[in-house]
SERO-4910 file (N, C-alpha, C, O; in steps of 0.05 Angstrom, whole numbers):
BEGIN
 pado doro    nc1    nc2    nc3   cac1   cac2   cac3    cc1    cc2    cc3    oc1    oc2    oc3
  Unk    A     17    -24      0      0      0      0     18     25      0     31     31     20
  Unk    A     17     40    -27     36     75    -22     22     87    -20      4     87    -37
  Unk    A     22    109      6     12    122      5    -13    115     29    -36    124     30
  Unk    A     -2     98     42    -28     93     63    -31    117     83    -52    113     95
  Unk    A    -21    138     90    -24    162    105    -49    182     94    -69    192    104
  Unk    A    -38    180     72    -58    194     58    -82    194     54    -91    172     61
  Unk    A   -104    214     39   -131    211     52   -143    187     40   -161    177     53
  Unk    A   -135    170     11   -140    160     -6   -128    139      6   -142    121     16
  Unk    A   -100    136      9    -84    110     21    -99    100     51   -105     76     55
  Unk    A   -101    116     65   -114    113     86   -136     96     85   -137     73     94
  Unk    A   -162    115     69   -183     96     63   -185     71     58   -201     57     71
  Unk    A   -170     61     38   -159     42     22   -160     18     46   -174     -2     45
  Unk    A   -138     27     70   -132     12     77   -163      4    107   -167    -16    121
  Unk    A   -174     23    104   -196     14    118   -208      0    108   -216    -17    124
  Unk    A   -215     -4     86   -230    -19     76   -225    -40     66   -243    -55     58
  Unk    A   -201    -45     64   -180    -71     70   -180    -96     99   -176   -120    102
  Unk    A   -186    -78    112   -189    -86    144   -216    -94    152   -220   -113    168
  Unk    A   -234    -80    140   -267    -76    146   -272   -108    131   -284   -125    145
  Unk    A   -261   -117     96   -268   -142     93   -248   -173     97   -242   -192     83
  Unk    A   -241   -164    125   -217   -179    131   -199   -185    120   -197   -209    115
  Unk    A   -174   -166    112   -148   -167    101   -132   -162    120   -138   -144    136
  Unk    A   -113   -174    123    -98   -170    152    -60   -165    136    -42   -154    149
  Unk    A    -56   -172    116    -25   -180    109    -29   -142     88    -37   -134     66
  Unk    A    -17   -131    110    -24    -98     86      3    -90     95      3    -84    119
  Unk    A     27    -90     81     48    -77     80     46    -54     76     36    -45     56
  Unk    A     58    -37     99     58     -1     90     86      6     92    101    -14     93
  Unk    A     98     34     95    120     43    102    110     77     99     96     86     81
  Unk    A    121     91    121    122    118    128    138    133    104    158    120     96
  Unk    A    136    148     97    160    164     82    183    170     95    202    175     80
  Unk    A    186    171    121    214    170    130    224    143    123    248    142    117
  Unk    A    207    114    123    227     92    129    225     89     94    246     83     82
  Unk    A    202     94     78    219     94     52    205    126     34    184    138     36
  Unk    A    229    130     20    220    153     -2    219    148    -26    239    147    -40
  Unk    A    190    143    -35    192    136    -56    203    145    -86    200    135   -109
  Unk    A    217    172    -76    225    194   -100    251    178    -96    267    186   -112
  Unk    A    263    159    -81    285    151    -83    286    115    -97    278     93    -88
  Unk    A    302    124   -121    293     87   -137    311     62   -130    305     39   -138
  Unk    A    337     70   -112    345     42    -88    327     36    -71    317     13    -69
  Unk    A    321     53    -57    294     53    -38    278     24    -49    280      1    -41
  Unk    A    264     34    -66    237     32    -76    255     -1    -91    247    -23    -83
  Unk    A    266      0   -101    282    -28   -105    282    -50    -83    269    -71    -80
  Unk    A    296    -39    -72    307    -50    -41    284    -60    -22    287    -76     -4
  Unk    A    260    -48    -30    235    -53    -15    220    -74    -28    204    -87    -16
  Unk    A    225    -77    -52    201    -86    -72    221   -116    -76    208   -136    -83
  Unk    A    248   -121    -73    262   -141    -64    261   -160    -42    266   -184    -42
  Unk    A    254   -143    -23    257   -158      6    218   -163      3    208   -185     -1
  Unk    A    203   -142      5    178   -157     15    159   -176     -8    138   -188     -4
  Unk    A    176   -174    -35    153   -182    -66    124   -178    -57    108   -195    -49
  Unk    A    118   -149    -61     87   -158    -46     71   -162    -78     77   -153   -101
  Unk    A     46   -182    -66     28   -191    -92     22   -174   -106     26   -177   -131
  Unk    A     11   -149    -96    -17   -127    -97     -1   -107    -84     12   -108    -63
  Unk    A     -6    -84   -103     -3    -62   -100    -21    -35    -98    -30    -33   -121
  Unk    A    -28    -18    -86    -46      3    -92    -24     28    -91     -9     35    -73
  Unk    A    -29     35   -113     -4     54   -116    -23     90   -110    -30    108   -126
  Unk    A    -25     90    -91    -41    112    -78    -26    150    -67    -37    172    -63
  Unk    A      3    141    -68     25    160    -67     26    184    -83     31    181   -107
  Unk    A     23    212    -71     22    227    -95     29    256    -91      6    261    -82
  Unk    A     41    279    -90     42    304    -79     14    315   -103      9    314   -127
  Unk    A      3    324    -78    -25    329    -90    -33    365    -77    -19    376    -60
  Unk    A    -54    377    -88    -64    403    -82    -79    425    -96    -89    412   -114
  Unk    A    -85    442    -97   -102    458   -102    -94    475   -124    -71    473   -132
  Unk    A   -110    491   -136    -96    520   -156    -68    522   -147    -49    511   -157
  Unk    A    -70    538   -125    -43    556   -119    -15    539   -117      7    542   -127
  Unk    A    -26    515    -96     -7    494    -95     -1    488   -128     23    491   -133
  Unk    A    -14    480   -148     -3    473   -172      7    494   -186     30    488   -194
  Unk    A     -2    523   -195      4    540   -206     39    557   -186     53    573   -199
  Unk    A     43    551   -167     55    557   -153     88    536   -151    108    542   -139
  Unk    A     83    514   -165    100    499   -158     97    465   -180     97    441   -176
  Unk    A     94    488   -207     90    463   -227    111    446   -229    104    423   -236
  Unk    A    143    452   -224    165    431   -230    155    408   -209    143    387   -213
  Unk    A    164    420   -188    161    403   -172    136    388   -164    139    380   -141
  Unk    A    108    378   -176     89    369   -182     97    352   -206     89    329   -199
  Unk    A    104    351   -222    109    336   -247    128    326   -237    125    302   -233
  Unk    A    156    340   -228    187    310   -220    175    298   -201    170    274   -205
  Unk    A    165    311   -172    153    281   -153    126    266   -160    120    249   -143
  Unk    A    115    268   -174     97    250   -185    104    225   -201     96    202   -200
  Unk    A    123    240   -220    136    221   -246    143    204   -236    134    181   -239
  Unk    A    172    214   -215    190    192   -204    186    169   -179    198    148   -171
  Unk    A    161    185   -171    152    162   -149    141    139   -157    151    117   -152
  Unk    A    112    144   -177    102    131   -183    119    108   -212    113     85   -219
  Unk    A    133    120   -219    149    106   -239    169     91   -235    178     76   -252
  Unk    A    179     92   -206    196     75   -193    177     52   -177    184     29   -175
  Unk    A    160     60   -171    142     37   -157    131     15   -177    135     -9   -174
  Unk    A    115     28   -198    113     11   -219    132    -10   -236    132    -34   -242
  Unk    A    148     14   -240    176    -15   -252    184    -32   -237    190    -53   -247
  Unk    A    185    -28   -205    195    -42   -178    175    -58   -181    183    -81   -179
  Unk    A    154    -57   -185    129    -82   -178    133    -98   -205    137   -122   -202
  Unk    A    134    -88   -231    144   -112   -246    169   -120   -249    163   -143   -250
  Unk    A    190   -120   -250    215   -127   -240    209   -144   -219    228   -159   -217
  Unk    A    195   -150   -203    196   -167   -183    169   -188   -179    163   -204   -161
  Unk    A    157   -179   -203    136   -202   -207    112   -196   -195     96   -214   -189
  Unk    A    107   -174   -189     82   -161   -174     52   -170   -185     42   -156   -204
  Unk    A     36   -192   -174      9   -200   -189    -14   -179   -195    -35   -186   -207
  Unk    A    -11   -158   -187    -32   -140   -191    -26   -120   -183    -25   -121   -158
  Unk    A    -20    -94   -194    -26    -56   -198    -49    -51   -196    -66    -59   -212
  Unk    A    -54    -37   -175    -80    -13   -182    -58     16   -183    -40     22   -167
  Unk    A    -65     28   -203    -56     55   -201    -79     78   -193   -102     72   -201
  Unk    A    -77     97   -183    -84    116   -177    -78    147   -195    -55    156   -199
  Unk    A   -102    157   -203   -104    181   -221   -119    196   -206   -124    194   -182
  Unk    A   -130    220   -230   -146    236   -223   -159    247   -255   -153    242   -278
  Unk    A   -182    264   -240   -199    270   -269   -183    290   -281   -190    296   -303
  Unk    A   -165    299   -273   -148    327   -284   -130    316   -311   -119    331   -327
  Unk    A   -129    294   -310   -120    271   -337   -136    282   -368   -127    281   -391
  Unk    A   -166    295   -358   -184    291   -384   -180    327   -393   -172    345   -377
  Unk    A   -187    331   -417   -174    354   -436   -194    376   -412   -213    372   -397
  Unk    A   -181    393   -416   -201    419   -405   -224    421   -423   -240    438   -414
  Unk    A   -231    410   -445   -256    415   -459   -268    389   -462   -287    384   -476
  Unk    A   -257    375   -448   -269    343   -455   -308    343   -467   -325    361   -464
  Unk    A   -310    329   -474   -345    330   -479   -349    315   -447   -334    299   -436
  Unk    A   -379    328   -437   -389    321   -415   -410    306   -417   -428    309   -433
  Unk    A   -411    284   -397   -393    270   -375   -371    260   -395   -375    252   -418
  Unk    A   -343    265   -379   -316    249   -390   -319    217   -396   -320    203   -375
  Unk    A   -319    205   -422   -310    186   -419   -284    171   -417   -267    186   -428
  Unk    A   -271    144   -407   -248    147   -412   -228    144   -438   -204    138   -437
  Unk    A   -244    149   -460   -238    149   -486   -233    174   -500   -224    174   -523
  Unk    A   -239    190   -490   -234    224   -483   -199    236   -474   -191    259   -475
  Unk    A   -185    208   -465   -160    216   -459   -143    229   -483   -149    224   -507
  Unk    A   -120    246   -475   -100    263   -502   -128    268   -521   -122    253   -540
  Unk    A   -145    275   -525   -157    286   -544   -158    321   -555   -165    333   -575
  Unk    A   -148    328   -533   -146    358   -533   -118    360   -510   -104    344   -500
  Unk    A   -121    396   -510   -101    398   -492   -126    402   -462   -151    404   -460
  Unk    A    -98    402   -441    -99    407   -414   -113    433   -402   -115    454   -414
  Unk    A   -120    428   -377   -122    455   -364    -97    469   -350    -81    457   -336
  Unk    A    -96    481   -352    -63    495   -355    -60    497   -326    -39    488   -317
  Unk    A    -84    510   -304    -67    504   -278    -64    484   -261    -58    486   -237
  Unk    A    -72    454   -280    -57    431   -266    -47    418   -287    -55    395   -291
  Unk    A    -28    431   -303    -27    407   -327      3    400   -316      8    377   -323
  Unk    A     19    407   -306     38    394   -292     35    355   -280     43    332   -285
  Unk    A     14    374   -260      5    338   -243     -5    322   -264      5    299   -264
  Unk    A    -26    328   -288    -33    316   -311    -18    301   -324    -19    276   -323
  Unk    A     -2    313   -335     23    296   -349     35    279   -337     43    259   -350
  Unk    A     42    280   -305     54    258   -292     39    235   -284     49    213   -281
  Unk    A      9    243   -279    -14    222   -275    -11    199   -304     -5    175   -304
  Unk    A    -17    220   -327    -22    212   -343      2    190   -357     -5    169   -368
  Unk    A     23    197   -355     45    185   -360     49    157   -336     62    137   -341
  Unk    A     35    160   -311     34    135   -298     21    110   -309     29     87   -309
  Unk    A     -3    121   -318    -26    102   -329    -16     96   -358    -15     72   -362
  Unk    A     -8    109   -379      1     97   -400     29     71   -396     38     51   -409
  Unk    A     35     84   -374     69     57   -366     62     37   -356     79     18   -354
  Unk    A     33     35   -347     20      8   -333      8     -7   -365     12    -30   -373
  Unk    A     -6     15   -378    -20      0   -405      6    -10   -421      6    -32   -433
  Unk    A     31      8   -420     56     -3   -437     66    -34   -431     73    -52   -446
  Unk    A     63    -31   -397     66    -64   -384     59    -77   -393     72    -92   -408
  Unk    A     34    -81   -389      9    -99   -401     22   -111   -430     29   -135   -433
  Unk    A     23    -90   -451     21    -92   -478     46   -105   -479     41   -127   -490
  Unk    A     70   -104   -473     88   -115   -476     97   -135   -465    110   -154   -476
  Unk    A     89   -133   -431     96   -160   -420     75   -176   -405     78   -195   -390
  Unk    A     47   -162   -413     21   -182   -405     21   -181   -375     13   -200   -362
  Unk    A     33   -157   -362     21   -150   -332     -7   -148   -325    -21   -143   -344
  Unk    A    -25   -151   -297    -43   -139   -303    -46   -115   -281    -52   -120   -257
  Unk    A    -43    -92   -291    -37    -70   -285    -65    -43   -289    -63    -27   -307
  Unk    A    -78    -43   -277   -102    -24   -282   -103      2   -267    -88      3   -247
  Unk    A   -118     22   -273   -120     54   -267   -134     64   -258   -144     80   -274
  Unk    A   -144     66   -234   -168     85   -231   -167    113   -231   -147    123   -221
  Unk    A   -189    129   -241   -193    163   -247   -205    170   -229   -224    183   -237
  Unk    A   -205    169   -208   -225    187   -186   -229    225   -190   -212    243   -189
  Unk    A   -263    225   -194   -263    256   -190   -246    262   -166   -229    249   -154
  Unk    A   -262    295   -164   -253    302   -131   -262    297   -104   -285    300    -96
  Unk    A   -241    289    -90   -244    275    -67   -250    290    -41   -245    314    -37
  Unk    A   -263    271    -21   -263    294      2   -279    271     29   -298    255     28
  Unk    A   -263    277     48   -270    253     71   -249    259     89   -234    278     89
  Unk    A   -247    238    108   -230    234    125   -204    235    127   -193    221    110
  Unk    A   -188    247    141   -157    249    141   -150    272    117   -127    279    115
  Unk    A   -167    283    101   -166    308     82   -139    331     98   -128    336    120
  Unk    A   -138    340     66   -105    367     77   -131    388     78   -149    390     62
  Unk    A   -128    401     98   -147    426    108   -123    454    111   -124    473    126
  Unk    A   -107    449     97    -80    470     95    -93    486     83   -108    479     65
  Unk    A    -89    524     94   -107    539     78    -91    554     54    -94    578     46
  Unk    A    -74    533     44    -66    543      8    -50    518     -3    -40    516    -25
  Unk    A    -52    503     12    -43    480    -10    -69    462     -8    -69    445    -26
  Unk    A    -92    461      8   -116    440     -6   -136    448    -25   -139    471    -33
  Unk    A   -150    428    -31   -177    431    -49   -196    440    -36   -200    441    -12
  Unk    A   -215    451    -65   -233    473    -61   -254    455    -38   -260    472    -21
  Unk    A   -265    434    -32   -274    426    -12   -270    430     10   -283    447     22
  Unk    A   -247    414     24   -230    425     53   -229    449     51   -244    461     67
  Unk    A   -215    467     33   -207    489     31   -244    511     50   -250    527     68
  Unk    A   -251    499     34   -285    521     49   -286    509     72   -284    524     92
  Unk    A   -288    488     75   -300    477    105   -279    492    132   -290    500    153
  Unk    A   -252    495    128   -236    517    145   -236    541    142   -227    556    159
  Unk    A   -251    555    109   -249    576    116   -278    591    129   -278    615    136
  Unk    A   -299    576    130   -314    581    125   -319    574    169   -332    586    186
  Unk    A   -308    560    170   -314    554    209   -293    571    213   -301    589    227
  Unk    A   -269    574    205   -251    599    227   -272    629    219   -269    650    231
  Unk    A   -292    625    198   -298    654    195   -326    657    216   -336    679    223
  Unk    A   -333    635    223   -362    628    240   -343    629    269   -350    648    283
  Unk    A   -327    616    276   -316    624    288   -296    646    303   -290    644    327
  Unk    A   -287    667    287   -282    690    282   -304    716    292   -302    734    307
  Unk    A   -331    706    272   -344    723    276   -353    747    250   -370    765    249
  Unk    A   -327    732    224   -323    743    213   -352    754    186   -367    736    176
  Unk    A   -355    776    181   -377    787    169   -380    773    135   -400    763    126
  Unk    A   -355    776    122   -370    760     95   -334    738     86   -311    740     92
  Unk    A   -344    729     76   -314    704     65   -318    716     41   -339    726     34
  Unk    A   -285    715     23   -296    714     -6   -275    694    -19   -251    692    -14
  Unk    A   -293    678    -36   -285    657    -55   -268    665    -78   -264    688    -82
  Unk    A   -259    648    -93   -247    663   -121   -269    648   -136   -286    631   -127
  Unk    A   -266    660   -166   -277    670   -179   -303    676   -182   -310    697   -170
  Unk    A   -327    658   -200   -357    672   -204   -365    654   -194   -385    649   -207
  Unk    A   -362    636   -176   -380    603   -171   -394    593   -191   -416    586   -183
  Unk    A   -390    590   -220   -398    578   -242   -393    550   -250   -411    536   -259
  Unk    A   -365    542   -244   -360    521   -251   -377    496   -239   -387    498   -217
  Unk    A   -379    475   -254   -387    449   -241   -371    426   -225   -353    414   -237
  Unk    A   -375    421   -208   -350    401   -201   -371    377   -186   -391    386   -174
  Unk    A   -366    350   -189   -368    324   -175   -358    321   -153   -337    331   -150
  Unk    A   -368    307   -133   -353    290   -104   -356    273   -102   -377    263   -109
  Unk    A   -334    261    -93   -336    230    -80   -327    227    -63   -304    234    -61
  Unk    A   -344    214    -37   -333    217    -13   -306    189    -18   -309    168    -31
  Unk    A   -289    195     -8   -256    176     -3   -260    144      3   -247    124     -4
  Unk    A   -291    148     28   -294    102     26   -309    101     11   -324     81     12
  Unk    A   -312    115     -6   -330    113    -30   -313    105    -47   -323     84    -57
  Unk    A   -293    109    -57   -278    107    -80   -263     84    -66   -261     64    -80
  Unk    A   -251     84    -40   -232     54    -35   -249     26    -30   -239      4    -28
  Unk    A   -275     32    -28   -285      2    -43   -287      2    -62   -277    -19    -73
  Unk    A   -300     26    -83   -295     18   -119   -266      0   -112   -268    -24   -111
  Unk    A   -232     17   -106   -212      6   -112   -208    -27   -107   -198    -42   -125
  Unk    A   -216    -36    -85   -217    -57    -78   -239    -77    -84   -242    -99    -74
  Unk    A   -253    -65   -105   -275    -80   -117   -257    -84   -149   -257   -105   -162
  Unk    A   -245    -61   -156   -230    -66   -190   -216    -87   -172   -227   -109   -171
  Unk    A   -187    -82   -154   -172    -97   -160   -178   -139   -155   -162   -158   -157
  Unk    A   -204   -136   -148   -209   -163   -146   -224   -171   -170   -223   -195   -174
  Unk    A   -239   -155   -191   -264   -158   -215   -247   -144   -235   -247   -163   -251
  Unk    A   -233   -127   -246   -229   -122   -265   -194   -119   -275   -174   -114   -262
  Unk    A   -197   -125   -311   -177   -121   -309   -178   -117   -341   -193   -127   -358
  Unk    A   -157    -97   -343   -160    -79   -375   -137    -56   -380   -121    -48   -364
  Unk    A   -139    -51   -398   -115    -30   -412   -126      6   -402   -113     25   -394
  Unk    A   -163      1   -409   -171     32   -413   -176     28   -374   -184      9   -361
  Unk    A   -168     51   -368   -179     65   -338   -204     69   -334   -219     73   -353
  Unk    A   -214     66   -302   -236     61   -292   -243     91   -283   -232    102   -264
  Unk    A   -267    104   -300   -272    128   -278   -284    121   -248   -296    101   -242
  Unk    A   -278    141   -234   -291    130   -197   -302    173   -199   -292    194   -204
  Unk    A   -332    161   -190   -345    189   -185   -383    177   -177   -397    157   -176
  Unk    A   -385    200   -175   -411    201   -173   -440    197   -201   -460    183   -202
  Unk    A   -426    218   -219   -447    220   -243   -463    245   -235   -481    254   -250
  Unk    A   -455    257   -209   -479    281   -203   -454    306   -205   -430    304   -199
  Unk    A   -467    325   -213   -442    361   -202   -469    372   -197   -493    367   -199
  Unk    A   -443    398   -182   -460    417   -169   -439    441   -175   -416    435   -180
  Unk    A   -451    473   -175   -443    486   -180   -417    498   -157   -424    492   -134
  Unk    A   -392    511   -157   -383    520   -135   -401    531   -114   -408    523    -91
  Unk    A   -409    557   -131   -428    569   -108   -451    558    -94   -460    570    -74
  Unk    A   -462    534   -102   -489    518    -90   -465    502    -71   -475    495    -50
  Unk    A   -437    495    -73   -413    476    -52   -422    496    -31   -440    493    -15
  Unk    A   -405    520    -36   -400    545    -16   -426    548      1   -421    548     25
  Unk    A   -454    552     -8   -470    557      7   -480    526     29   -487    524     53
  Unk    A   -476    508      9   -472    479     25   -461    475     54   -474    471     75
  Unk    A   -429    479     49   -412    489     64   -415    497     86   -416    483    107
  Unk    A   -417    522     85   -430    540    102   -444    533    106   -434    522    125
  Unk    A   -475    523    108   -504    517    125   -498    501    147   -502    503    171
  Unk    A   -481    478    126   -463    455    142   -446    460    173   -450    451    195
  Unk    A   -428    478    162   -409    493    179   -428    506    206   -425    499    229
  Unk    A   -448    527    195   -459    544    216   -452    576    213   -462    594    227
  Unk    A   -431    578    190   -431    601    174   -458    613    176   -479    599    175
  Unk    A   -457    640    179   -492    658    167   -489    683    161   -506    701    163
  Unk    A   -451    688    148   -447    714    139   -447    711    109   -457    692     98
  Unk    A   -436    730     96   -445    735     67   -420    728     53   -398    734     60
  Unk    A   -429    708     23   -410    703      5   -404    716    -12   -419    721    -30
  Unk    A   -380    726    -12   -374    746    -35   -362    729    -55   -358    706    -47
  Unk    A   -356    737    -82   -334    728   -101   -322    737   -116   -336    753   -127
  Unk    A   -299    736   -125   -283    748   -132   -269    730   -161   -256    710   -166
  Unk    A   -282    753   -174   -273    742   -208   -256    742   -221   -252    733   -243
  Unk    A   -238    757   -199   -213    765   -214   -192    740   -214   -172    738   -228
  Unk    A   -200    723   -198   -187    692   -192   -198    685   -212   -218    693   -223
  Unk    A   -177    661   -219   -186    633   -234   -209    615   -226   -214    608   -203
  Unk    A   -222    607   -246   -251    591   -238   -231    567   -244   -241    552   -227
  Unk    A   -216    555   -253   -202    532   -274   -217    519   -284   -235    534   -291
  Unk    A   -223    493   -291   -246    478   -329   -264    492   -309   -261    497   -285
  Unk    A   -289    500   -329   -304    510   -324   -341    484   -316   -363    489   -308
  Unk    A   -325    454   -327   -332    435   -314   -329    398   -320   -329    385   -341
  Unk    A   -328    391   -299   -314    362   -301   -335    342   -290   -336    331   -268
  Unk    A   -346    342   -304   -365    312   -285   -354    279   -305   -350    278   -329
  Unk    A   -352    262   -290   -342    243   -298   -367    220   -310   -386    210   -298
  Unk    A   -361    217   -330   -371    188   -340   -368    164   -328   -348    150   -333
  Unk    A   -387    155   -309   -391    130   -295   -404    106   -304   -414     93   -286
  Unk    A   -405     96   -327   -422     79   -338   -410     55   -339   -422     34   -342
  Unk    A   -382     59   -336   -364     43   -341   -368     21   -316   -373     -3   -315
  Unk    A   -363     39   -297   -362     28   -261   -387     13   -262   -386    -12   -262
  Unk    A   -415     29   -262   -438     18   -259   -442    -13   -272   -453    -33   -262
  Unk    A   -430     -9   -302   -437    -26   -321   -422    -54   -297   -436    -72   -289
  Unk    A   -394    -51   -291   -388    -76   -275   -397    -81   -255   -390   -104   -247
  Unk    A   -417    -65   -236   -435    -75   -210   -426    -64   -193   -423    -76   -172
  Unk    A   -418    -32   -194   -416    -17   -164   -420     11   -172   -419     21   -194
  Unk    A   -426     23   -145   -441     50   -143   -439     58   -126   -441     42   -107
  Unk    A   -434     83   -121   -428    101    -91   -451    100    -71   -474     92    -77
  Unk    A   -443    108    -46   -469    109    -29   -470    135    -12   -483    136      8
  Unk    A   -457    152    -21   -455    170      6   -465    194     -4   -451    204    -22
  Unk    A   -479    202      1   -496    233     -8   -478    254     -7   -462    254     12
  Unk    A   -477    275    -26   -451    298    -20   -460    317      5   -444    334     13
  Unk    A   -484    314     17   -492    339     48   -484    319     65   -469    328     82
  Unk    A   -489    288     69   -474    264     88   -449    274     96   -441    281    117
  Unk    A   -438    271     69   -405    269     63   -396    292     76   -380    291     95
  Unk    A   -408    316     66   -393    337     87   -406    332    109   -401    308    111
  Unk    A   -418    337    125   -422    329    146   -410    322    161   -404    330    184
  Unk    A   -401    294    142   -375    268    160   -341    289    159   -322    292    174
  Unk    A   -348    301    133   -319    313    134   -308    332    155   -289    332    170
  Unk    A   -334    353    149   -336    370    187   -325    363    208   -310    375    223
  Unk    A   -338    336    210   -335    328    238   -302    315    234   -293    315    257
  Unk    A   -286    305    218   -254    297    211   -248    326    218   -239    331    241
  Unk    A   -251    346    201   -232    368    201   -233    383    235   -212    394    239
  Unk    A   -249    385    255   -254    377    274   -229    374    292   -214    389    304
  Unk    A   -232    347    288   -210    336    297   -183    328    279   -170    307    280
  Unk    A   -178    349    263   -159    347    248   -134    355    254   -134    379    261
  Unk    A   -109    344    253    -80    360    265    -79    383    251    -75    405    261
  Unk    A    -84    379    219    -70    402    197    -93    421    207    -90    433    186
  Unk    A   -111    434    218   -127    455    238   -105    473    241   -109    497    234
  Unk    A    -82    467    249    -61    480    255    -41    488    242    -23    500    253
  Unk    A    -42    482    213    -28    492    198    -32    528    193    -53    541    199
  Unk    A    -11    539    181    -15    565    165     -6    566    148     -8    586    134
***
């Protein structure tokens, strides 16, 4: 499991546990770094694990990406590209890789299918992480094609649940409201303002939502094209924000501010694929925050600045 800390790895591994899996190899990033490829050798030597969920990823928001594109594209590339070769080189029975919808063109036709990939260009303020996602999932289909691995991909929209980064400039627009929106209820503060026009559309999936899809592919499916993981429903920013806030206990005024980036102007994912093999989300997006509230709560990163 890479990346079991994380909000995605984490999940993963609950739900690993929940249908009695007990043999789940992890490692901290202190005891291994996966940007380092002896490391990632040296590990994939000593334990041959069967199964992999390659869940590992420097992940974040606008600013975090627009702010720090090298470094999004080299630790993405090299992590995930050392883990992958490490698992075949050593005979690894099964890859799940881990993506995101930021893979599909900024103009994709809506809902994305996953046949929609390289068809256009990118959205420019994550096409950094894009290309490195994207370049993960083609090196698993290259496996396959050449040495008959079975190596598969999941696309998860945007995510949001338990153990979430609530950092107020490196997370997503989800977390990102739910802290700004309680220090401002908390504060006292008279109006928040958002960036841009709250136009765009965006999807959720709550996080054990998507780590049973994962743990449902890596036992049922197996294929070259990637699995979208989403809902099939969007909602507008500004209908999130007011969400948010009701949620929160917010009852001051939303401003917005256009002069920010909205980025794609909307991403809902093509799920027909998932459905068609016999699974489907269960968690309502007002649930989901809800549950997320109550994580961020008790969250350490609360304390970040």
């Amino acid at each position: 499991m890479a990346g079991h800390r994380g909000m995605v790895g984490s999940a993963i591994v609950r739900e690993l546990q929940r249908l009695g899996y007990s043999n789940i190899v992890t490692r901290t990033h202190a005891q291994l770094d996966l940007t380092r490829q002896a490391e990632v050798e040296l590990f994939f030597e000593e334990e041959k694990p069967e199964y992999v969920f390659l869940a590992a990823a420097k992940v974040g928001g606008i600013v975090a990406n627009q702010n720090a594109l090298a470094d999004f594209m080299y630790e993405n590339m090299v992590l995930e590209m050392n883990v992958i070769h490490s698992a075949w080189k050593n005979g690894c029975k099964k890859l799940e890789f881990l993506g995101s919808s930021c893979i599909y063109p900024r103009m994709a036709p809506q809902p994305m299918p996953e046949s929609c990939l390289l068809t256009s260009e990118l959205e420019m303020t994550n096409e950094a992480y894009a290309l490195a996602k994207i370049s993960g999932l083609k090196y698993c289909e290259y496996l396959n094609r050449q040495y008959g691995t079975d190596y598969i991909s999941v696309m998860p929209t945007n995510l949001y649940g338990p153990n979430d980064n609530y950092h107020p400039e490196h997370s997503h627009v989800l977390p990102a409201m739910i802290r700004r929106f309680h220090e401002a209820k908390e504060a006292g503060v008279a109006e928040v303002v958002c960036w841009g026009d709250g136009s765009p559309l965006r999807e959720f999936l709550y996080v054990d939502d998507l780590a049973n899809l994962c743990v449902f592919l890596m036992n049922n499916y197996s294929g070259n094209e990637t699995v979208n993981a989403g809902t099939g429903k969007e909602i507008t920013i500004k209908a999130l924000a007011e969400m948010v806030a009701q949620i929160v206990g917010y009852q001051g005024v939303i401003r917005w501010d256009a002069t920010r980036p909205n980025g794609t102007p909307r991403k809902l994912l093509d799920v027909s694929k998932a459905t068609r093999l016999g699974w489907t989300y269960t968690t309502e997006l007002e649930e989901g925050i809800r549950l997320a509230y109550e994580d961020f709560l008790h969250s350490p990163t609360r304390a970040e600045r």
